[in-house]
C-alpha positions as CSV (number, residue, x, y, z in Angstrom):
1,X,74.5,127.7,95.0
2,X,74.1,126.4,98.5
3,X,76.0,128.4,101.3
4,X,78.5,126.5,103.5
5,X,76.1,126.4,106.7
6,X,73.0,125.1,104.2
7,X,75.6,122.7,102.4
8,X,76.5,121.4,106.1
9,X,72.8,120.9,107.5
10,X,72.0,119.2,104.0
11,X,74.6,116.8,104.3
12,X,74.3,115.7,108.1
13,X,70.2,115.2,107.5
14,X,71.4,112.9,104.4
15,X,74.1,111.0,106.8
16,X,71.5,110.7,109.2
17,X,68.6,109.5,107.0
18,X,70.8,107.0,105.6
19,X,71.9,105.8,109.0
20,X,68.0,105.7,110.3
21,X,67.3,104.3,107.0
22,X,69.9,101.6,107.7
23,X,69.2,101.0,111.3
24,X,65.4,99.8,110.1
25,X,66.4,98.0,107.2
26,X,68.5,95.7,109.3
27,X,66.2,95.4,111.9
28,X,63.5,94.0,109.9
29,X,66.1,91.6,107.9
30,X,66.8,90.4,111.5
31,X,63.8,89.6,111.8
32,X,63.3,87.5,108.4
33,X,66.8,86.7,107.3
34,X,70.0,84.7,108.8
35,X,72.2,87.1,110.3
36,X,75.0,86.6,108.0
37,X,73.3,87.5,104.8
38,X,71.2,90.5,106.8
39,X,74.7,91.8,107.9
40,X,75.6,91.6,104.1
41,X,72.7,93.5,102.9
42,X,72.8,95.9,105.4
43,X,76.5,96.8,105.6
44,X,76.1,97.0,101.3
45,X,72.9,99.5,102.0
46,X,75.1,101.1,104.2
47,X,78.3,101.6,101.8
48,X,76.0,102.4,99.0
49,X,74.3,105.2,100.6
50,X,76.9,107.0,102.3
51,X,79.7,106.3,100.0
52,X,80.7,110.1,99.0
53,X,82.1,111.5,95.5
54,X,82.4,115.1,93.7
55,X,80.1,115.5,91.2
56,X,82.3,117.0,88.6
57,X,85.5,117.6,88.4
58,X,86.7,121.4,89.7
59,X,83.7,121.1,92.7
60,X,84.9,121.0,95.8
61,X,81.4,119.6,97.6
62,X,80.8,116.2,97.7
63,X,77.3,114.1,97.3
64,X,76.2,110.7,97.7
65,X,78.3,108.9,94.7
66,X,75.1,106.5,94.1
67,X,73.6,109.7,93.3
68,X,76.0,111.2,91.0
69,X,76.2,108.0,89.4
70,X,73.2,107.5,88.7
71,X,72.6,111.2,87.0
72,X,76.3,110.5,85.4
73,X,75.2,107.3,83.8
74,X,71.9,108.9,83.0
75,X,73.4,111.6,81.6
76,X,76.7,111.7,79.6
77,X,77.6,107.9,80.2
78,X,79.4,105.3,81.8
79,X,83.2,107.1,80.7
80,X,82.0,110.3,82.7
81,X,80.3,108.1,85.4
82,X,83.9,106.2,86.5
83,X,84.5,109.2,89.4
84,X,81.3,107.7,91.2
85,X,81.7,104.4,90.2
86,X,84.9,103.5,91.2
87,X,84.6,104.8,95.2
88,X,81.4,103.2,95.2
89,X,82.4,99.4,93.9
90,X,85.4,99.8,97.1
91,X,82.8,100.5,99.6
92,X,80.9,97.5,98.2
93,X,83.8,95.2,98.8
94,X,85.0,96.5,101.8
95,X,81.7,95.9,103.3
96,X,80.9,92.2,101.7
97,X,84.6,91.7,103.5
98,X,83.6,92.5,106.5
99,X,80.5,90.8,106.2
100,X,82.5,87.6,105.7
101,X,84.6,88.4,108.6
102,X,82.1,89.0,110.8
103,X,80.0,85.7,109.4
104,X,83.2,84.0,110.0
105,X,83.5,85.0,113.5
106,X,81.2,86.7,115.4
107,X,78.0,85.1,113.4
108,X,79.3,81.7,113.9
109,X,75.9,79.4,114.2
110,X,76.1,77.6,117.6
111,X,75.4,74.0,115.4
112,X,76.9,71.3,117.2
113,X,76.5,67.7,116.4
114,X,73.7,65.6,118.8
115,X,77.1,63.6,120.6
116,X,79.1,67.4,121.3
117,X,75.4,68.7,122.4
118,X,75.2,65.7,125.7
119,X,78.5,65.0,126.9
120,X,79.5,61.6,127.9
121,X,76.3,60.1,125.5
122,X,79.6,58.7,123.7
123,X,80.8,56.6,126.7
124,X,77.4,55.7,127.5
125,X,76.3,54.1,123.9
């Protein structure tokens, strides 16, 4: 069993790979994608690597709940797997939510039709 300083140090260099991990998987989507669905990808990579669950029931560490989902469904099944499952399908929607919000604001596309772009071409024509 891990000790509570090596438990600590294991989980911050896991939050920090994810986040690292994150960081450079949006910034090459940037650079390919629109930013709306890169924002949706990343901010799902995001919730489904640092979305946290107990592995069993009586532990009291947690661990990345893709993870124990994964070995769960691998495992004993989808019944024993719900624990992980369920905090890791609300992280998904709370981020495709806030992708949405932030596509519907802050991601607007600048588009503007040719008479908004030059104004007074309508008086003119």
């Amino acid at each position: 069993m891990l000790s509570e300083t090596s438990y600590m140090t294991a989980i911050y260099v896991y939050c920090g790979a994810a986040v690292l991990f994150t960081l450079c998987f949006g910034w090459w989507l940037l650079r390919r994608w629109p930013t709306g669905w890169s924002a949706a990808l990343v901010l799902l990579a995001a919730a489904l690597m640092l979305t946290p669950a107990y592995p069993r029931e009586g532990v009291d560490t947690l661990a990345p709940a893709l993870v124990v989902a994964v070995f769960q469904l691998a495992t004993e099944g989808p019944a024993q797997a719900e624990h992980a499952l369920r905090p890791l399908g609300l992280a998904c929607a709370v981020a495709l939510v806030l992708a949405l919000l932030l596509r519907l604001t802050l991601l607007r596309s600048g588009r503007r039709t040719p008479e908004a772009a030059t104004p007074g071409a309508a008086e003119q024509a």
